[in-house]
N, C-alpha and C positions, 0 to 999 in steps of 0.2 A: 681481678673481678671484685672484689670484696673492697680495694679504694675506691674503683667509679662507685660503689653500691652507698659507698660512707656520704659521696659528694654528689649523688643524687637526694640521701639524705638528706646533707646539709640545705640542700636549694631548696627543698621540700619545707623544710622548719623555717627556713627566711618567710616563703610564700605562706606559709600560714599564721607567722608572728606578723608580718606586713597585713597581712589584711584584719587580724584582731585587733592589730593597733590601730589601724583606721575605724573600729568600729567603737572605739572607746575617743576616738578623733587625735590619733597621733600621724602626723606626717611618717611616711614609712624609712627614712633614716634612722629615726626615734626608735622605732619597734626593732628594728635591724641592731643600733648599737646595745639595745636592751639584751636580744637573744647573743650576740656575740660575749658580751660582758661576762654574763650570769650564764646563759642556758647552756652555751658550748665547751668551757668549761665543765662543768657540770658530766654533757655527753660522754667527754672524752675521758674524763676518770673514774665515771661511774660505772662505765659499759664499753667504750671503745678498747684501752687500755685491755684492762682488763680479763674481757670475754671475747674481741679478737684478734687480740694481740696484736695492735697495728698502732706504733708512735708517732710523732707526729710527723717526720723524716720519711716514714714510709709513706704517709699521705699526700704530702710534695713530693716523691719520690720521680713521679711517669712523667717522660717529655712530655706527652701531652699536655698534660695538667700545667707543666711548664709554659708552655707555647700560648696557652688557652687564656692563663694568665698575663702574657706579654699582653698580649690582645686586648684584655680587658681593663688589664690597667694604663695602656697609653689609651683609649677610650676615657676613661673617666678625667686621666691625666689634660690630655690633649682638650677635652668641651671645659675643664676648670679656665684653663691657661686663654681659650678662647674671650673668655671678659676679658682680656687685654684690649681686642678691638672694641669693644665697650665702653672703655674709658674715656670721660669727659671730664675732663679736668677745669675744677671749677674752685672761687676762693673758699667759699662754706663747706666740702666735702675737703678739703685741704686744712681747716683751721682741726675740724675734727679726727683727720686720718693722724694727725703728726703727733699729739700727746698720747695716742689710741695704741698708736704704735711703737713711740720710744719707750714711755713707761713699761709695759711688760716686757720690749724686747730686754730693757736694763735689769729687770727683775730675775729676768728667765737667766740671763747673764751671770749675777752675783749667785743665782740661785744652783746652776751647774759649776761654778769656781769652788762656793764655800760650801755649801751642803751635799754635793755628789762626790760619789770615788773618783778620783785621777781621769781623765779621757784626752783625747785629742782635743786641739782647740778647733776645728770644725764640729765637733759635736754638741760643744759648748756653745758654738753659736746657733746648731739646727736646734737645741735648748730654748732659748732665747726666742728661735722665730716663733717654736710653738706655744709660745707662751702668747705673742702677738698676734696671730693668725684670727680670721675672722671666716667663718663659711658661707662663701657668696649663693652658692644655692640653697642651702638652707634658711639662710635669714631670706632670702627673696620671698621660697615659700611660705614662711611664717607673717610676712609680709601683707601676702596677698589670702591668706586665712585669715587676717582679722581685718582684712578689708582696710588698711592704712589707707590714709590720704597720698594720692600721687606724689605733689612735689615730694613730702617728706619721704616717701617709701623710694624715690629715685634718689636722696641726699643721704641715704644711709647705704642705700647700694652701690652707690660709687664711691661712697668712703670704704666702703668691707674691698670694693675691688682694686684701690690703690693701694692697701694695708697689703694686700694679696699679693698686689705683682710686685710689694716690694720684697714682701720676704722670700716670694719664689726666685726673685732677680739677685738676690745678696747671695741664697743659698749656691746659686748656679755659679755664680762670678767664684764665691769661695773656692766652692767645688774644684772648678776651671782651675784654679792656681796652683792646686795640689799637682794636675797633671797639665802643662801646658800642649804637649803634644795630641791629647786626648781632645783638644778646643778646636783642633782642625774638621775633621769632618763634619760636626754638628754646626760647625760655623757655615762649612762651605754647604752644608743642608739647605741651612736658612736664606741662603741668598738663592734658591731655585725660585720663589719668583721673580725676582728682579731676573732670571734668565727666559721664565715664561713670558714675561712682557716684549722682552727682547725677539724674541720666538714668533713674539702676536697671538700669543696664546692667551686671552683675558676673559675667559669663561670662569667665572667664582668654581665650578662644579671639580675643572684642573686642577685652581690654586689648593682646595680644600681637600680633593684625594689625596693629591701630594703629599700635604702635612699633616693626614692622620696616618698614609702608607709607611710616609718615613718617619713619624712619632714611635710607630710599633718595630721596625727597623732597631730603632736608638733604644728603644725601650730592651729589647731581645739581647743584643750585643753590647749591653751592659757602657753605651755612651753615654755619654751629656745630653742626657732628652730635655733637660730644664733649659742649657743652653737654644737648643733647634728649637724647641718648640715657641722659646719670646720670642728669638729671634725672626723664627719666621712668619708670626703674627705682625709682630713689629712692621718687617716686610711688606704684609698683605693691606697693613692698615695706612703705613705710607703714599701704597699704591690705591689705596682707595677699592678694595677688592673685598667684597664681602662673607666670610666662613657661609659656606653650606655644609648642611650637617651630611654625612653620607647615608644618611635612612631619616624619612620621615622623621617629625619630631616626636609625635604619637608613638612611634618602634622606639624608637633611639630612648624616651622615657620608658618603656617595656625593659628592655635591651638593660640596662643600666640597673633599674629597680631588681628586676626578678633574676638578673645572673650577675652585672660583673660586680656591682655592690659586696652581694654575698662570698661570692668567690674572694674576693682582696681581703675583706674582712674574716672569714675562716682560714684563708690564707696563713693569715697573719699570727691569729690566735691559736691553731693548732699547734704551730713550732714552739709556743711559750707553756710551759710547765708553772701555773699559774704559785702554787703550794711554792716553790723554790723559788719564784721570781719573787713574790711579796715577801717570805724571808731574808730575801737581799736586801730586803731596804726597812732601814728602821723607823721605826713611827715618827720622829722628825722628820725622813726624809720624805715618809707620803704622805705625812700630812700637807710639806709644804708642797709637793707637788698637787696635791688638791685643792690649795688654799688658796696661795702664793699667783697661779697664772688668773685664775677669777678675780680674785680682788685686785689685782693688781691693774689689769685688763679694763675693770669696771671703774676703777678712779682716773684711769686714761680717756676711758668714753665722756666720763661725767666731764672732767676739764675742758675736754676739746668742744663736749657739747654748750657747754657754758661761755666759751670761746666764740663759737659763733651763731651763738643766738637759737633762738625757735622758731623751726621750720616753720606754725602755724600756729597760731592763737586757740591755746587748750592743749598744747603738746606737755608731755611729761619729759624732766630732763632723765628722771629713773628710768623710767619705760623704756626711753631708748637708748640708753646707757648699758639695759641688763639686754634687749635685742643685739647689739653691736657685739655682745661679749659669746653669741650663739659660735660653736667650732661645727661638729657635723664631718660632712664627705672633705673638703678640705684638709682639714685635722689627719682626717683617718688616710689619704693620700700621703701626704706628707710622712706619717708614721709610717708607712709600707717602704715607702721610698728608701729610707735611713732604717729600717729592721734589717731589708734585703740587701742596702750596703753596710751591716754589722757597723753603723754610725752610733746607736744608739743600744742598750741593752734591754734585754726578753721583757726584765721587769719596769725598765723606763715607759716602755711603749704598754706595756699595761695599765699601768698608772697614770700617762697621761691619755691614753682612750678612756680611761673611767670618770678623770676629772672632764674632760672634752664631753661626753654621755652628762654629767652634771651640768655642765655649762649649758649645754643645747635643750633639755631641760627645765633649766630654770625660769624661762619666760609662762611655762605654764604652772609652774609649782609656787610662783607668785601670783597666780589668780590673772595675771593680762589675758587669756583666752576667755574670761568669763567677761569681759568688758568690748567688745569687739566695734571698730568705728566705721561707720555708714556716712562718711563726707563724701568720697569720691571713689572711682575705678583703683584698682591696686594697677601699681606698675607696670610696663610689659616689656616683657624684656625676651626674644628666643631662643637665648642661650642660659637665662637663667634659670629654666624652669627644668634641674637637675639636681 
């Protein structure tokens, strides 16, 4: 009684940091990584702890809470992975994804070899992507709040969703190698539509239950959801079959804002002992882990953007240099991903959701919200707007 009474809490404090933060004009990721960082923290040793004696082991504890989570997060999982069929590969989001992306990812690399404790070399690489990672919903919606010019707000979203499916595609192929046995059913997943074609089965509404039904499938029984779920976009996009969402897009942005956001994110944060995980790591280490993926990110952006030119006469190469460098749901995905596979440690994942909360961040703490441009319509995209 007293866990669901915590995680009715919890959804409670989301819903009301989300909507304050909108009223000071923050996109409600913003306000959400804000209360997670600082506020719940905070809850859980000021009062949870404490006065009902409930750790964090006991709050993950109930299948439900379990299950409720698979749900939630091959949801958030499975609409990220969907900008796969989004992508249009073009030579200007290509000149810019490619330094955007090595840079940090080399950063992230050196930076798990020489400055972290000993780990597996898969962690050392899931290091590395988070350093390169880009948050395609995020920056979209940052996008479309200051009113960006089209072409350029379409040349910066399909550079963040190339960045995206590479690190999600390096991650999974890694993944895969550790277990090759483990490759077979997410494989044989991905090819149900090439069976529904077969079938005659070409309804988008089939292709798209399918591969959220079996994303939470993969998700629960601890498979290769990174695997199934390219693969089977990959699939849908071959086939020319287009994702429908399984709920309105008006629910489906309900849906996501007010429960599974918060849920992944408390998730996440209750299992870490915030006091013991930052004395794990010495002020070298977090600093670089604060320093190290922005700046490094952001002279990737700057290159690749100087590489191919401006989108538009009057473009800033800073301005979208410090947008490209936005983490957000992305980031925070990813980080759940490698907590719940013990890929990464309590205090790793603290400290790059703090710096990620800075990065996403920084586009208004540089004053770009106070400057907003009135050229054209912002982008439109129906899967980006998560």
């Amino acid at each position: 009684m007293m866990v669901a009474l915590f995680w009715l809490l919890a959804l409670a404090l989301f819903a009301i940091a989300t909507r304050v933060g909108r009223h000071f004009g923050l996109i409600p990721i913003v306000s959400q990584l804000l209360l997670a960082t600082f506020g719940l923290p905070l809850l859980m040793y000021g009062w949870i702890e404490p006065d009902w004696q409930l750790s964090g082991a006991d709050l993950i504890a109930p299948t439900w809470l379990k299950n409720l989570y698979s749900l939630g997060f091959a949801l958030l999982l499975g609409h990220i992975l969907s900008d796969v069929i989004d992508l249009r590969l073009d030579r200007q989001s290509l000149k810019i994804a490619l330094p955007s992306f090595c840079i940090p990812f080399a950063c992230g690399l050196a930076t798990a070899v020489w400055l972290l404790p000993a780990q597996p070399w898969i962690s050392s690489l899931a290091v590395g992507l988070l350093f390169a990672i880009t948050a395609i919903p995020v920056l979209y919606l940052y996008l479309r709040h200051i009113n960006y010019p089209l072409d350029a707000a379409r040349r910066l979203v399909q550079t963040a969703i190339l960045i995206d499916l590479t690190c999600w595609t390096l991650f999974a192929v890694a993944q895969g190698s550790l277990h090759l046995s483990s490759l077979l059913l997410p494989l044989a997943g991905a090819c149900l539509p090439l069976v529904l074609r077969l079938l005659r089965l070409r309804q988008p509404l089939v292709h798209s239950a399918g591969f959220f039904l079996l994303l939470v499938v993969a998700e629960h029984y601890k498979l290769n959801a990174l695997i199934f779920g390219i693969g089977y976009l990959l699939c849908m996009a071959a086939l020319k079959v287009p994702l429908v969402l399984p709920l309105p897009t008006v629910w489906m942005s309900r849906l996501q804002t007010w429960i599974a956001i918060p849920l992944i994110l408390t998730f996440g944060i209750v299992q870490i002992n915030v006091h013991s995980a930052l004395d794990s790591l010495g002020w070298l280490q977090l600093s670089a882990l604060l320093v190290f993926p922005i700046a490094s990110k952001l002279l990737g952006n700057w290159l690749g953007l100087g590489w191919a030119g401006r989108s538009f006469e009057g473009a800033s190469r800073w301005r979208e240099s410090v947008l490209l460098n936005i983490r957000g749901l992305s980031e925070i995905v990813f980080l759940n991903l490698l907590l719940q596979q013990q890929l990464i440690s309590p205090a790793l994942y603290f400290a790059l959701m703090l710096m990620g909360l800075i990065a996403t961040l920084l586009p208004a703490l540089v004053g770009m919200h106070r400057t907003p441009l009135k050229i054209a319509a912002p982008a439109r995209s129906p899967r980006a707007n998560h």
